[in-house]
N, C-alpha and C positions, 0 to 999 in steps of 0.2 A: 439236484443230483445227489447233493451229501445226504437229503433225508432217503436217498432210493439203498446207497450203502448203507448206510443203518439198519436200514428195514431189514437186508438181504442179510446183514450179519446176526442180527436179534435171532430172525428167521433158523439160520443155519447153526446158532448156538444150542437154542433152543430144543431144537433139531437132535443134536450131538448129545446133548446134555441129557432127553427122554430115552433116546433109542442105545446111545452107546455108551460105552464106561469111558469114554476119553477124559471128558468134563471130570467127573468125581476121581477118574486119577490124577489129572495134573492139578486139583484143588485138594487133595487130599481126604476126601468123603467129604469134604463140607461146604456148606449149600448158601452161605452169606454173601464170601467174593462171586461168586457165579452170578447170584442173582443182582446183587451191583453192579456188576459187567453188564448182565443185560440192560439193565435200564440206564446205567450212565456210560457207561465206555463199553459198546458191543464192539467193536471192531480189534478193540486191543486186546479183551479176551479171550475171543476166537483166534487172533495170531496166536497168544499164551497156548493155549488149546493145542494148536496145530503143531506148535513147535515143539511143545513138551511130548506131543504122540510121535513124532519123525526122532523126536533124538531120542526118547527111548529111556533115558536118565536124568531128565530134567533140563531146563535150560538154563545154560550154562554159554559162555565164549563168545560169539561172534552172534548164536542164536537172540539174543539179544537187542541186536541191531531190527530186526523183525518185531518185536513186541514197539520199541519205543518209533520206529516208522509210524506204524497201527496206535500209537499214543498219540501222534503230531496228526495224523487225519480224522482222529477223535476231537480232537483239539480246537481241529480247523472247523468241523463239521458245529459245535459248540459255539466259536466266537464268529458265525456265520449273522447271527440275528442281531448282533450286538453292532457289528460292524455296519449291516444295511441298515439299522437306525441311528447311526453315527451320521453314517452319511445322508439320511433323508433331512436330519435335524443340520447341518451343516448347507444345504439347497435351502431347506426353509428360510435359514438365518442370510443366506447371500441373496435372498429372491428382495427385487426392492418394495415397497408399500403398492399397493393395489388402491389409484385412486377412485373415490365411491365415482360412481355417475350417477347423473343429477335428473 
């Protein structure tokens, strides 16, 4: 499911970023954090995105609370693969020996 929000946010960045000036105004014309965003954190710069077009003068106050949410399900989305090979290696090592048959 985290690779499906990824995708939707890449998607919708991307999106935002060709057809509208949103993107190039909450980065300021420039094109490095944006395309970072896309490929490592889509979700957090699409909130950035979204909140800097709603307030209109940057984000600022409480707007905030919204990017770093969208940083923690970045996050989550990231230490997703880490975690399911934590745990496969951790069944491997509890499985007891497989005696051969003869």
């Amino acid at each position: 499911m985290n690779w499906l929000i990824a995708l939707f946010s890449r998607i919708a960045l991307l999106y935002a970023w060709i057809w509208t000036p949103l993107v190039v105004r909450a980065f300021h014309g420039g094109w490095l954090l944006p395309l970072l965003g896309i490929i490592i954190l889509p979700v957090t710069t699409l909130a950035y995105v979204v909140v800097y077009a709603l307030s209109g003068n940057g984000v600022t106050g409480w707007s905030w609370l919204w990017v770093v949410l969208a940083l923690l399900i970045d996050l989550g989305a990231h230490s997703y693969p880490a975690r399911h090979t934590l745990r496969a290696r951790r069944r491997r090592i509890a499985m007891p020996a497989q005696p051969e048959s003869m």
